[in-house]
VOPAGU-2260 file (C-alpha; in pm, 1 decimal, decimal comma):
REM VOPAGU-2260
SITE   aa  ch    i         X         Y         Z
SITE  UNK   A    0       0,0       0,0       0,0
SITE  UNK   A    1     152,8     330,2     -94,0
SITE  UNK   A    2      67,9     615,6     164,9
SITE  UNK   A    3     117,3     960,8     123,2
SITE  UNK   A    4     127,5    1188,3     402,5
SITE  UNK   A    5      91,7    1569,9     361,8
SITE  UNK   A    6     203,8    1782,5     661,8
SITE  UNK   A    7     530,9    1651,0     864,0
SITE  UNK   A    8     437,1    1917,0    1151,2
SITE  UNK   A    9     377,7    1707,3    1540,4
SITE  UNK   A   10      59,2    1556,4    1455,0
SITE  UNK   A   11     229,5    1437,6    1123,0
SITE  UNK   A   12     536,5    1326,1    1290,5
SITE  UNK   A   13     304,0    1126,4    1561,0
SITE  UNK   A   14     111,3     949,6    1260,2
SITE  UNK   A   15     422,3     844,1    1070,3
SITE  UNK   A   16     599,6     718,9    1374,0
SITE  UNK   A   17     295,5     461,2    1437,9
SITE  UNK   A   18     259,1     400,5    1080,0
SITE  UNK   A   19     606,4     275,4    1087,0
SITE  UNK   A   20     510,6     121,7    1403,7
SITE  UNK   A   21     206,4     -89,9    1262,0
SITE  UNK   A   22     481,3    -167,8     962,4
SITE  UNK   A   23     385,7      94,2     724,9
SITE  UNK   A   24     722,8     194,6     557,9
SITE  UNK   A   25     567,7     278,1     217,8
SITE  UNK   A   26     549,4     654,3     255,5
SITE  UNK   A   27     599,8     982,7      86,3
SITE  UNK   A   28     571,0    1274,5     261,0
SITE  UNK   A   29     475,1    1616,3     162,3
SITE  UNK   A   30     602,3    1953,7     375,0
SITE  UNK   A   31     672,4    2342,4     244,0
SITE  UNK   A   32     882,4    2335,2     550,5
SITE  UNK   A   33    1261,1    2132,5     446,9
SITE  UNK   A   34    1377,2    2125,6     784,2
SITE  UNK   A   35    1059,3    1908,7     910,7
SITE  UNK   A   36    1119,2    1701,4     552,9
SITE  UNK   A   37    1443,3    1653,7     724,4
SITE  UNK   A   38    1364,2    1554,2    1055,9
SITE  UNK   A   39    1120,9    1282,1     907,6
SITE  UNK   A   40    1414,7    1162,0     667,8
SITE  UNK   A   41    1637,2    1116,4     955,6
SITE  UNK   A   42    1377,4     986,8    1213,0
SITE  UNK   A   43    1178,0     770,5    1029,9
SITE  UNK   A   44    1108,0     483,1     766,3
SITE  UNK   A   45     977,1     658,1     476,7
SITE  UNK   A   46    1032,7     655,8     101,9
SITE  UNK   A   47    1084,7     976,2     -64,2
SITE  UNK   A   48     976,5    1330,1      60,0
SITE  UNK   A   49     847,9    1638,5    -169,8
SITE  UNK   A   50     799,4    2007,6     -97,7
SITE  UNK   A   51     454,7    2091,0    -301,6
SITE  UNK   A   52     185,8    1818,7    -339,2
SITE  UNK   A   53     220,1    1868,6    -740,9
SITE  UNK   A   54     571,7    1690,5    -760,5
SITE  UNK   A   55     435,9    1395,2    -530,4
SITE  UNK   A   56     142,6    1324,3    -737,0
SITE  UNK   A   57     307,2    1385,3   -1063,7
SITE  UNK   A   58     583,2    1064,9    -971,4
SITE  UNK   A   59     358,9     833,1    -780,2
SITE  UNK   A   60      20,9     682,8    -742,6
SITE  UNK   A   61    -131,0     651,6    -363,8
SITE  UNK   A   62    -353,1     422,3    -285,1
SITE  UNK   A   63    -407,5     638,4      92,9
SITE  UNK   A   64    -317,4    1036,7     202,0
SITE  UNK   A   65    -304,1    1122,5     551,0
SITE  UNK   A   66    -398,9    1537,6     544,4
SITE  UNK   A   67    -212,0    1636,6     874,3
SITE  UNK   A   68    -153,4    2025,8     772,9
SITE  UNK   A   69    -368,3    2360,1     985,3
SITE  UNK   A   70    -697,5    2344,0     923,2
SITE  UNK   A   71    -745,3    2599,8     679,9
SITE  UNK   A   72    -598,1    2374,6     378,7
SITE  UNK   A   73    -775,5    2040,7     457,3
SITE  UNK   A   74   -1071,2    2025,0     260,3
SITE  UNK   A   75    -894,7    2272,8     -85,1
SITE  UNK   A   76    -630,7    1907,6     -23,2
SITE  UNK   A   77    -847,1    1661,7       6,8
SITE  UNK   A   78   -1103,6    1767,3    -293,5
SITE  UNK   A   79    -762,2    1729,7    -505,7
SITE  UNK   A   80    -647,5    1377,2    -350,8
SITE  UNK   A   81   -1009,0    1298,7    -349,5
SITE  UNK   A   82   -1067,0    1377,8    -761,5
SITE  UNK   A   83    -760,5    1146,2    -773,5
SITE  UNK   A   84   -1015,2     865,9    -656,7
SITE  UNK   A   85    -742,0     825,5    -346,5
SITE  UNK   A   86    -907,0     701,1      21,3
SITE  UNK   A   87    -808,9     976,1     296,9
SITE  UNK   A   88    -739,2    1061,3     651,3
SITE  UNK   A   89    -800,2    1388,6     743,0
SITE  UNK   A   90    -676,2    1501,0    1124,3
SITE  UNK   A   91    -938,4    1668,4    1297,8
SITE  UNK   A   92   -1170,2    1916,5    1287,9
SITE  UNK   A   93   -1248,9    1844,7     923,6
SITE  UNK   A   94   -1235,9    2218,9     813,6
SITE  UNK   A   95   -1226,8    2593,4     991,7
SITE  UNK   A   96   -1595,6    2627,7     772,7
SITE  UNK   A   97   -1862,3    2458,9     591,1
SITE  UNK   A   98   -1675,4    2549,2     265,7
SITE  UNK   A   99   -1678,5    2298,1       1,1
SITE  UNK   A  100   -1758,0    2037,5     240,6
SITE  UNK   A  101   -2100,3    1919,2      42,2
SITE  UNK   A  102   -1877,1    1939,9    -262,6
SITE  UNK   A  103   -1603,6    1675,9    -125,8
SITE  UNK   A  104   -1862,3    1478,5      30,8
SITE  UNK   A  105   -2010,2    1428,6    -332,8
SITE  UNK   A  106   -1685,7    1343,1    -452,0
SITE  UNK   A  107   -1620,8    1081,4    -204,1
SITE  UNK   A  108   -1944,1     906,9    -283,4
SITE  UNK   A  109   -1885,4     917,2    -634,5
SITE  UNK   A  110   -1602,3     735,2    -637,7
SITE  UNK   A  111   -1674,4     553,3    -319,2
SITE  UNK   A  112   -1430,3     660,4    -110,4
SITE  UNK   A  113   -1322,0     602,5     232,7
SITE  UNK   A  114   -1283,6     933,7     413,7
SITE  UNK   A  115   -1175,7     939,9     803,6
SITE  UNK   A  116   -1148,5    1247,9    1008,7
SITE  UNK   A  117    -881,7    1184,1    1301,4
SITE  UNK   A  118   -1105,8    1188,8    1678,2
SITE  UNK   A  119    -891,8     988,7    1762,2
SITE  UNK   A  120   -1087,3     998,5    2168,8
SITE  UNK   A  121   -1298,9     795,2    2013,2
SITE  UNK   A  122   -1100,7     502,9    2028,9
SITE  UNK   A  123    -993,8     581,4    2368,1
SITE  UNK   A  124   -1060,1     335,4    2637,6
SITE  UNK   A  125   -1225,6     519,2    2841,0
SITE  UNK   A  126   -1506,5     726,7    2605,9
SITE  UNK   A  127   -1537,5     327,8    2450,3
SITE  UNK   A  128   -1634,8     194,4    2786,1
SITE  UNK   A  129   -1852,3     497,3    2849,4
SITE  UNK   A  130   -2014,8     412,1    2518,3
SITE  UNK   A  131   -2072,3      16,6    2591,7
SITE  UNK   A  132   -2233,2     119,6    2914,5
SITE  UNK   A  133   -2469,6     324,4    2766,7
SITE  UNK   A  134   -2610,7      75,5    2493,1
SITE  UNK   A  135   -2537,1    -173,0    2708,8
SITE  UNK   A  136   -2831,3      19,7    2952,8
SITE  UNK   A  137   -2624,6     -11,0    3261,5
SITE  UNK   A  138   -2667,2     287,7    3360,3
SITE  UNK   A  139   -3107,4     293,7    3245,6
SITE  UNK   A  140   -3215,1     609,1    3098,4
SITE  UNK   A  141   -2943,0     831,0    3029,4
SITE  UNK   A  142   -2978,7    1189,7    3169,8
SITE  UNK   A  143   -2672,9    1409,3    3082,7
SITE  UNK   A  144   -2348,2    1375,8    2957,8
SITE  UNK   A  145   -2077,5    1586,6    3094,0
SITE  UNK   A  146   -1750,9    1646,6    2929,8
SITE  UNK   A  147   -1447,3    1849,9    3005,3
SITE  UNK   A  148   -1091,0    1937,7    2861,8
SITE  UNK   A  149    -845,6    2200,1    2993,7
SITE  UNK   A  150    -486,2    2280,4    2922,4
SITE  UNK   A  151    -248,2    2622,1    2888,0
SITE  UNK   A  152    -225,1    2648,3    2573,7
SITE  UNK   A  153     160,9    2688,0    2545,1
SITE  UNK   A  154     164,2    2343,8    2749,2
SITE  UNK   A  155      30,0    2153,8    2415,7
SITE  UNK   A  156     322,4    2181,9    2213,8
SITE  UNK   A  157     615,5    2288,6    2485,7
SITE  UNK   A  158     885,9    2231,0    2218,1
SITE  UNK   A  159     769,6    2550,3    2005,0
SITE  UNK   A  160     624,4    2912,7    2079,4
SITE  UNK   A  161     303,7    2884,7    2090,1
SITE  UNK   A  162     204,8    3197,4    1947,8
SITE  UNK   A  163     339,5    3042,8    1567,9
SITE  UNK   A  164      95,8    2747,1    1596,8
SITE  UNK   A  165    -254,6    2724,0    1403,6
SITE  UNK   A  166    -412,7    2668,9    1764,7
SITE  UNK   A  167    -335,3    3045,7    1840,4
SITE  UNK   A  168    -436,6    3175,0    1491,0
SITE  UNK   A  169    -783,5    3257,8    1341,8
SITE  UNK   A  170    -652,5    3280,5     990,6
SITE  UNK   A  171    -524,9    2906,4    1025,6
SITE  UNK   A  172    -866,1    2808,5    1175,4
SITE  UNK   A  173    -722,1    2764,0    1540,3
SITE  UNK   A  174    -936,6    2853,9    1861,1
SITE  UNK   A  175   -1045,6    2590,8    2112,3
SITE  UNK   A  176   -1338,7    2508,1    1992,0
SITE  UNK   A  177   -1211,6    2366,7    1684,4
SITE  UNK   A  178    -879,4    2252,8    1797,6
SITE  UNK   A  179   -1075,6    2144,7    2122,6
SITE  UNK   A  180   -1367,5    1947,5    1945,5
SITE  UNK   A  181   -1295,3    1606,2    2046,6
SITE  UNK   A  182   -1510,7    1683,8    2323,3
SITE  UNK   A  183   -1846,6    1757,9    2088,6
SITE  UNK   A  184   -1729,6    1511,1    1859,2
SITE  UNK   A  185   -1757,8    1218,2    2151,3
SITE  UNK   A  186   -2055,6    1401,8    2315,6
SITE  UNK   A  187   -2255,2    1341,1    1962,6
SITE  UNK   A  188   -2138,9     935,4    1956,5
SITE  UNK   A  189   -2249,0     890,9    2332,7
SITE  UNK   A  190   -2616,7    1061,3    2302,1
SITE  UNK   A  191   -2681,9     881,2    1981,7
SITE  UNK   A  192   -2918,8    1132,5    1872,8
SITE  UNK   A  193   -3009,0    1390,4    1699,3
SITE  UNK   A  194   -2898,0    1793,1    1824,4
SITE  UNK   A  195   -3220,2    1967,3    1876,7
SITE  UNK   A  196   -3116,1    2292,3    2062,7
SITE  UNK   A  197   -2778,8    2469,6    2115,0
SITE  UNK   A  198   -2666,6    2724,0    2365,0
SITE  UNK   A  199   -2332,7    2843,6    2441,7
SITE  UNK   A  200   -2089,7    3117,7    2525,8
SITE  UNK   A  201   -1728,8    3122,7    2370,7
SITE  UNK   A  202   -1462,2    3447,4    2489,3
SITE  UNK   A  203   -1115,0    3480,7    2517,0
SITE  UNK   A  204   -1052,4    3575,2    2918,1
SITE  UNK   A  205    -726,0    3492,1    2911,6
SITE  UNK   A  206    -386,1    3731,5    2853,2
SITE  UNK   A  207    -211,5    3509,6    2615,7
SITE  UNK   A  208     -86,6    3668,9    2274,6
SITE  UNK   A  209    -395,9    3460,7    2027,5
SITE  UNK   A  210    -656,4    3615,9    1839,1
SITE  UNK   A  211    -926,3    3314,2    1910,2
SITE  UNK   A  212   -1126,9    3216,2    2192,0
SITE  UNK   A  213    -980,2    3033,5    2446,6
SITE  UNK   A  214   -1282,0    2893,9    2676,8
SITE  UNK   A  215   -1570,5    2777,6    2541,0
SITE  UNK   A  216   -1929,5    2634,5    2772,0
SITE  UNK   A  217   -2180,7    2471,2    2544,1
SITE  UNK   A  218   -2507,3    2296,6    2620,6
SITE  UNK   A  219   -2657,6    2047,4    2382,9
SITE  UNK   A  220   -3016,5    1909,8    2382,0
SITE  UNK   A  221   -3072,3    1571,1    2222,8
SITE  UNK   A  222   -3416,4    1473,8    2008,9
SITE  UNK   A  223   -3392,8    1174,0    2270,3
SITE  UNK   A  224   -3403,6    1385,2    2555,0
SITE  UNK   A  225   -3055,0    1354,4    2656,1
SITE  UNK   A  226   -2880,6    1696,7    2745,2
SITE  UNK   A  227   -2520,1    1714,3    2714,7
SITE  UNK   A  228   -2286,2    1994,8    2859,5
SITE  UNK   A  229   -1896,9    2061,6    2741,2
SITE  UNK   A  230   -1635,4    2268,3    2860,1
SITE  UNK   A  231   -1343,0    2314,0    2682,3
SITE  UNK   A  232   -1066,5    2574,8    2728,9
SITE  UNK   A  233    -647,6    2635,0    2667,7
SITE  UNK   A  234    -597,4    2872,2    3007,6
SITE  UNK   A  235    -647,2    2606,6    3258,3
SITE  UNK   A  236    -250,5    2525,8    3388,3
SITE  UNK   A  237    -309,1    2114,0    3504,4
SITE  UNK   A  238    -440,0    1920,9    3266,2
SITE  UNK   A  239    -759,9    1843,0    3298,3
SITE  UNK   A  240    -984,6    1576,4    3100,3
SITE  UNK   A  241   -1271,9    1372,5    3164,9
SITE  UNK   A  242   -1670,3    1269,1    3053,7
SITE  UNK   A  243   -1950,2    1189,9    3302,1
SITE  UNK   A  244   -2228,5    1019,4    3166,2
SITE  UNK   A  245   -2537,5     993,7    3439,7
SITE  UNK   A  246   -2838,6     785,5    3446,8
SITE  UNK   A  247   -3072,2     683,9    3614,2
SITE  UNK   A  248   -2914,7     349,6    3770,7
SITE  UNK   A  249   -2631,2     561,6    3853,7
SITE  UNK   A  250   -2320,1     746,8    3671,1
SITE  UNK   A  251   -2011,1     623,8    3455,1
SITE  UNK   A  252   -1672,1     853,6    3469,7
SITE  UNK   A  253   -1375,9     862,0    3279,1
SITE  UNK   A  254   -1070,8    1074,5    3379,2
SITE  UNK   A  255    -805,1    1044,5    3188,9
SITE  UNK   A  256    -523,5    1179,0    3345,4
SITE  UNK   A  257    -546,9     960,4    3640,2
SITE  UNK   A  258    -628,8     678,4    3416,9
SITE  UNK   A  259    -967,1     595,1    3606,6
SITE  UNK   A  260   -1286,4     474,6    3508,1
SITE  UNK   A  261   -1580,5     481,9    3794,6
SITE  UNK   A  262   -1913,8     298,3    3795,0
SITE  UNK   A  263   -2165,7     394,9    4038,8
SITE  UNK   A  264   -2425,1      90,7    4062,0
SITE  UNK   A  265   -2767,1     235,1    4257,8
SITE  UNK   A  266   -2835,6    -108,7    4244,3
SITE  UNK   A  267   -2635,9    -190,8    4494,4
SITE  UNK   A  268   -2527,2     144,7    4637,0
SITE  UNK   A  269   -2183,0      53,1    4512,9
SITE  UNK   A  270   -1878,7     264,7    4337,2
SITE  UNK   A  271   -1660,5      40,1    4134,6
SITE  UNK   A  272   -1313,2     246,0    4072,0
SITE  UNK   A  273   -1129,6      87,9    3765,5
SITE  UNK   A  274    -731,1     181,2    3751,4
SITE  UNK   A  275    -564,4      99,5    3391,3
SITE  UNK   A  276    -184,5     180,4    3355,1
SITE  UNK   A  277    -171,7     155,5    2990,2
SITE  UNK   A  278     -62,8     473,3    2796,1
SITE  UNK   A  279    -435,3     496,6    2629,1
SITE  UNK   A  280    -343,1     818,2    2407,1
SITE  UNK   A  281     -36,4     655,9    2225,5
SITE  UNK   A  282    -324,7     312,9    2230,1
SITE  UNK   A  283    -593,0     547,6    2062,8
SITE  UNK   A  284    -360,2     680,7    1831,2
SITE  UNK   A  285    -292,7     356,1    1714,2
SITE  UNK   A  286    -636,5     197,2    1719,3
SITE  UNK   A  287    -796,6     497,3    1513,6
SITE  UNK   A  288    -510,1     420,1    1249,4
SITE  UNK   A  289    -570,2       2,0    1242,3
SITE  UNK   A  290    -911,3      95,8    1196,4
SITE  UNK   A  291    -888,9     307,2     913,9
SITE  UNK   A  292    -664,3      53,7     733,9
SITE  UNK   A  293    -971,1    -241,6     790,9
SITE  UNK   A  294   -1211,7      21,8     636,0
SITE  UNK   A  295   -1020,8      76,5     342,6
SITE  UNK   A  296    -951,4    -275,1     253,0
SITE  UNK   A  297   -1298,4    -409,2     346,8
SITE  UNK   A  298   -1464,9     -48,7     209,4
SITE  UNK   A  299   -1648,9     -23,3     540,9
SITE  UNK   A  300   -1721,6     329,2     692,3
SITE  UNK   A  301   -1527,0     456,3     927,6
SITE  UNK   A  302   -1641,4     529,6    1304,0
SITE  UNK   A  303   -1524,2     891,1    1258,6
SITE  UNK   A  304   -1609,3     937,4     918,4
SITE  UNK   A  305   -1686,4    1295,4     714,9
SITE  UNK   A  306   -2088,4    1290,6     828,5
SITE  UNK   A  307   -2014,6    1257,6    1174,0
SITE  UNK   A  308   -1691,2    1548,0    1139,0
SITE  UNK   A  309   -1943,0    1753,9     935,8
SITE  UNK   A  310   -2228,7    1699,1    1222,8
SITE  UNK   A  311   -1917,4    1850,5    1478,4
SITE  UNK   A  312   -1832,8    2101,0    1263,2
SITE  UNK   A  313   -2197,8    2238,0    1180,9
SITE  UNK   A  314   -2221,9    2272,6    1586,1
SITE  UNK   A  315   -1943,2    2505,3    1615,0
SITE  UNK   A  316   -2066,4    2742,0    1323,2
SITE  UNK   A  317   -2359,6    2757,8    1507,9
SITE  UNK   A  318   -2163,3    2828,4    1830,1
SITE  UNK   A  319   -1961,8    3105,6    1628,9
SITE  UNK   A  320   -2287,5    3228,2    1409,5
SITE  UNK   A  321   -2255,4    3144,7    1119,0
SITE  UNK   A  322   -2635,8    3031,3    1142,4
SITE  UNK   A  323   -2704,3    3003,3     728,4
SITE  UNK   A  324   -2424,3    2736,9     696,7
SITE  UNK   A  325   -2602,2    2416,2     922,5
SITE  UNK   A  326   -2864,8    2252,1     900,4
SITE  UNK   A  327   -2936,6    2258,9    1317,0
């Protein structure tokens, strides 16, 4: 299988290394910037490396392309790779807008394509076992879901100034409610249901040198009666993460920096405290990746495909009012 990967920035560098790691060495790799073309070439198993996406396609055919570049250029890439009939991964969000999205969309199901947008929490342990609990009805009727994420922003990427990252820029489609979106994005899988009613506030209270929003409070109502609340900001200075889903045979809790997963069973007036020691990011990471690779040899859709991205994505235009774009 020949891969192509277009972006050699962290997130590329992460993807590569567990491609190599899963025994994909088959890999070009695409980059404006030489001295990340570099780093790969040195670091990794790959195959040949290109500075425009031109030159790659113009000496080799992909059968895959990973889009792992800011925000702003991953749907303009993918309706190119996609016109070249090739199956693609796009890193989350899917886009900074609703631009062109209906337009790749219809390319992908013209030439039946498998298209994957990277939430990668979804594969998590923790938001999995949340999940199983819920259709499993373990916990009854479910009444809210509560989700959280918090980190200072120049915490994410320590190894650069933060200020030169797309997270920090508008123009690159940064902001924490796109960058932060895994949160909606698992919020939507665990209701199940359609979003019937949307209120939120989104500011920037914080003194760092961005030009986005860096806290976010949203409130979702389900059409199955399910409300879901998310917080998500890039001031908070420990790391905070977790999603509590309550019912009403008691609650389920993931927190993922301590590696915990709580059941409380009313049942039995119980709390069950699960401790895992595995390193579940790096395990997500990989998992999101294996599955990708069994939907595009068995042409099944992905878990985190381009309707469920586009369903995320149509939430946070609403959020940021852009109300003609979505259909909510």
């Amino acid at each position: 299988m020949k891969i192509l990967v277009v972006g050699a920035g962290s997130i590329g560098k992460r993807h590569i290394r567990n491609l190599n790691l899963l025994g994909y060495t088959n890999i070009d790799v695409v980059d404006i910037n030489t001295a990340q073309l570099e780093y790969v070439k040195q670091n990794f198993k790959i195959k040949n490396t290109f500075n425009n996406l031109e030159d790659a396609l113009s000496r080799e055919e992909y059968d895959v392309a990973f889009i792992l570049t800011p925000p702003v250029f991953h749907v303009p890439l993918a309706l190119k790779l996609a016109r070249e009939g090739i199956d693609l991964f796009i890193e989350k969000p899917l886009s900074h807008n609703m631009d062109h999205i209906d337009e790749l969309i219809k390319i992908k199901e013209k030439n039946k394509l498998i298209i994957m947008v990277g939430y990668n929490q979804r594969f998590n342990f923790g938001i999995q076992k949340l999940k199983s609990y819920i259709t499993e009805g373990k916990l009854g009727k479910i009444y809210y879901i509560r989700a959280e994420f918090g980190q200072y922003l120049p915490d994410w990427r320590p190894w650069m100034d933060y200020r030169k990252g797309y997270t920090a820029t508008r123009e690159l489609g940064g902001g924490i409610l796109l960058d932060g979106s895994h949160e909606i994005d698992y919020v939507l899988w665990l209701a199940g249901s359609k979003v019937t009613n949307i209120k939120a506030i989104y500011t920037k209270v914080s003194t760092l040198e961005i030009n986005v929003e860096d806290m976010a409070e949203i409130i979702l109502e389900f059409e199955n009666g399910i409300i879901g609340s998310v917080h998500v900001n890039m001031v908070e200075r420990k790391y905070n993460r977790y999603c509590k889903v309550v019912g009403e045979m008691g609650y389920a809790k993931w927190i993922f920096k301590d590696n915990i997963f709580e059941f409380y069973d009313s049942n039995f007036n119980r709390l069950i405290v699960e401790k895992y020691e595995t390193d579940y990011l790096s395990k997500s990471y990989i998992s999101e990746l294996e599955h990708f690779f069994y939907c595009v040899q068995n042409r099944y859709e992905p878990l985190s495909n381009i309707y469920t991205a586009r369903d995320t994505l149509e939430i946070i235009m609403k959020i940021r009012g852009d109300h003609n774009c979505c259909r909510l």
